[in-house]
N, C-alpha and C positions, 0 to 999 in steps of 0.2 A: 280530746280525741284527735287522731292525726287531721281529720278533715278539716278541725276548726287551723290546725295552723298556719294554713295558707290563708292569705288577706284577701285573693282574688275570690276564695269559696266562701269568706264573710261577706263580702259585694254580692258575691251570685245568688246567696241564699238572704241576705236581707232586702235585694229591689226584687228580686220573685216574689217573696214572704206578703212584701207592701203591696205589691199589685194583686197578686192573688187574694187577700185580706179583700180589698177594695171589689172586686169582680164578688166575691164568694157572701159577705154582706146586702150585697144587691141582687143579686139572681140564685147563685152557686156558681158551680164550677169551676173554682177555687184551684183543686186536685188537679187539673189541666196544667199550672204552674207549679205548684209546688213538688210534684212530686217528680216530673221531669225536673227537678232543680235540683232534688233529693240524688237520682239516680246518677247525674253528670258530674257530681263530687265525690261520684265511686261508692256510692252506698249499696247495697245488695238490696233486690228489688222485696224482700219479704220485711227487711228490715226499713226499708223508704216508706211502705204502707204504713206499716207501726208507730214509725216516727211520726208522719203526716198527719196521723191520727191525733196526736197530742199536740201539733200546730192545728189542727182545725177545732179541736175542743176548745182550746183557747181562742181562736180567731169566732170561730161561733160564739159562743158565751159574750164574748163585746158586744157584737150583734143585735144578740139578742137582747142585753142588757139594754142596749143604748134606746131600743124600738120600744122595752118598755118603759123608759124615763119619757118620754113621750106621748104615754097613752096611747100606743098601736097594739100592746099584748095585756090582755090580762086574765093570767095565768090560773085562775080560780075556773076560767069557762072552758079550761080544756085539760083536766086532769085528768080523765079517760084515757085521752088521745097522747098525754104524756105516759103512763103507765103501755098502752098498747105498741106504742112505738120503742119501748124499750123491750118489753118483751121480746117484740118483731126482730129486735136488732141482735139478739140473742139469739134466735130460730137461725136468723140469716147468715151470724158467725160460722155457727156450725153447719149448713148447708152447704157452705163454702167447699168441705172438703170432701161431699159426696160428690160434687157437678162438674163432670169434664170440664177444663177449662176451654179448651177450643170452643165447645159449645158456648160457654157462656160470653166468651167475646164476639161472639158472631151473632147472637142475640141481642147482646145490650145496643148497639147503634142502632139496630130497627126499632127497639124501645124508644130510644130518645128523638130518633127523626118523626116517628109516630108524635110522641110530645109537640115536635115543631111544627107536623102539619096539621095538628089538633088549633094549635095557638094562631096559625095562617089563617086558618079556616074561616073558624069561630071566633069571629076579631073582637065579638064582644068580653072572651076572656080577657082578652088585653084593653079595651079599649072603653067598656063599660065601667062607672064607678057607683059602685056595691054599697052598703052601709053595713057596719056590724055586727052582730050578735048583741040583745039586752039580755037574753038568756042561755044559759048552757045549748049549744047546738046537739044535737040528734046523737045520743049516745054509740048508736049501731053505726055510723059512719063517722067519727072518731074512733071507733076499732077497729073496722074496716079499710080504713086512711092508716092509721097508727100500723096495723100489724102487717099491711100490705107495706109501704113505703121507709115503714123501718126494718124491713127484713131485707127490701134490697139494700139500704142504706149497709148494714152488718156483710148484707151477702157479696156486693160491687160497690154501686154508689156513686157512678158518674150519672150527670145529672140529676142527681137527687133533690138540690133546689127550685129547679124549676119546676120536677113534680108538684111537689108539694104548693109552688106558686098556684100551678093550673088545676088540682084538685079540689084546693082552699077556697077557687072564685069558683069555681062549681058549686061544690058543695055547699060551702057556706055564704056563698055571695060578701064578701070579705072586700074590702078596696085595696088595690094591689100593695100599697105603702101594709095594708096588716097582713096580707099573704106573707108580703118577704118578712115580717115582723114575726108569725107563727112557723116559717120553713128554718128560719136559725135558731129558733127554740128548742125545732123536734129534731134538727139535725148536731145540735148540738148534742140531746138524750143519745142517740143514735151512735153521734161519734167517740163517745162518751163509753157506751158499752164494749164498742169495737175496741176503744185501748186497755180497756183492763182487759180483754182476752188477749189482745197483741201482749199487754205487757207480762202477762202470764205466762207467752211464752218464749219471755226474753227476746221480744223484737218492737223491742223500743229503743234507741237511744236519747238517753234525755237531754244531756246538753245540748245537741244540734236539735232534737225538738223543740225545746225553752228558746233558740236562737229564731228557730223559722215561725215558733207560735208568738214570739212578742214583735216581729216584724208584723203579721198577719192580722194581729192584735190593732198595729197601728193603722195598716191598711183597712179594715174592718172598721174602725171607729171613724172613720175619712168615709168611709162609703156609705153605710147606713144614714150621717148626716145630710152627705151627698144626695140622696135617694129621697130623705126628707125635705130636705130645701126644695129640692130641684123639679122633683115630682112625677108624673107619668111622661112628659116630654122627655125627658132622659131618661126613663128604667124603659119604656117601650121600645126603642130601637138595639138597646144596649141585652136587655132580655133574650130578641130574635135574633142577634150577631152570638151569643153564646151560646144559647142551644142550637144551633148551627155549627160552631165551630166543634161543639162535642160530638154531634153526630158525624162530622168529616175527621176529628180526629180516631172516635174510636170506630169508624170505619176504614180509615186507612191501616190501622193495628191488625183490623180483623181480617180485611178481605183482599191486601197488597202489600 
């Protein structure tokens, strides 16, 4: 594609790609970078989403992969929550095209600043450490979580990470390393749905996605270890600087 033949749009879309990978493994908010990276190499904004799509599928799926080589995910105690959040992300594709869009950008930043002063608040979300699940957790709020967070996930999907952080140590009292461990799981299901309806309607490109999803990929595999090593000292402060920056970015989209 013409995009790929410039050298400066291989630069701009592989150090976006690696950092967005890195942020989107750890918290979310991945889409903050890539898709402004998408957009500034002249991509058309329906087709920047489609694309992005198939760089986060892949950037997630590392993610998640890496969290469960690790023993942070295991995928048997949350099949519900996988089936319900693909549903969801199906409901929420198509939803998409009933909801004024004005509306919905003037919405999402009070969603996600609500998130931040949920997480301000209640420092024990953040700051408490949780212990696992020995058994399948509460079916009703795996479909609850599943069909609520994968339908915005399909429907918008900025900050979608950290939801699912801040729901996880709620609901299931989960230690932050398996929150982010099960948020790349279900946002992978999620981003997963979303591109075969993008690609369905031919708004995908896939060479510059395969370019910005094996950047993201590498970003991704860098961060989750990152997150592991390093531990709640680093994803704590790192967590509240992004869900902050999403609420001041998709508030200055909305409201300026």
């Amino acid at each position: 594609m013409e995009i790929l033949s410039s050298t400066i749009n291989w630069f701009l879309l592989i150090g976006a790609g690696v950092f967005a990978g890195f942020i989107d493994a750890i918290v979310g908010g991945g889409g903050l970078l890539s898709i402004p990276a998408l957009l500034s190499v002249g991509m058309p904004a329906h087709l920047s989403l489609g694309t992005n799509k198939l760089a986060s599928s892949m950037s997630s799926s590392t993610a998640a992969y890496t969290y469960y080589k690790k023993h942070l995910l295991d995928p048997r105690l949350w099949k519900t929550c996988f089936i319900a959040t693909a549903v969801g992300a199906i409901f929420g594709s198509m939803l998409v095209y009933l909801v004024d869009g004005d509306l919905l950008e003037k919405i999402l930043p009070i969603i996600v600043i609500l998130v931040a002063i949920y997480s301000l608040i209640f420092k024990k979300v953040l700051h408490g450490e949780f212990h696992p699940p020995k058994y399948q957790p509460r079916k009703k709020r795996q479909i609850a979580q599943g069909l609520l967070l994968g339908g915005y996930d399909g429907f918008a999907g900025p900050g979608i990470g950290s939801m699912w952080i801040v729901t996880s140590r709620v609901f299931y009292k989960l230690s932050f390393l398996q929150s982010c461990a099960l948020s790349r799981a279900m946002t992978f299901v999620s981003n997963l749905v979303a591109l075969a309806i993008f690609f369905y309607h031919g708004k995908v490109d896939i060479s510059v996605g395969l370019l910005l999803g094996a950047s993201m990929m590498l970003g991704s595999y860098i961060g989750a270890h990152s997150a592991i090593r390093f531990g709640l000292p680093f994803i704590r402060p790192l967590f509240i600087t992004i869900v902050i920056a999403i609420a001041i970015h998709l508030s200055w989209n909305a409201w300026v």
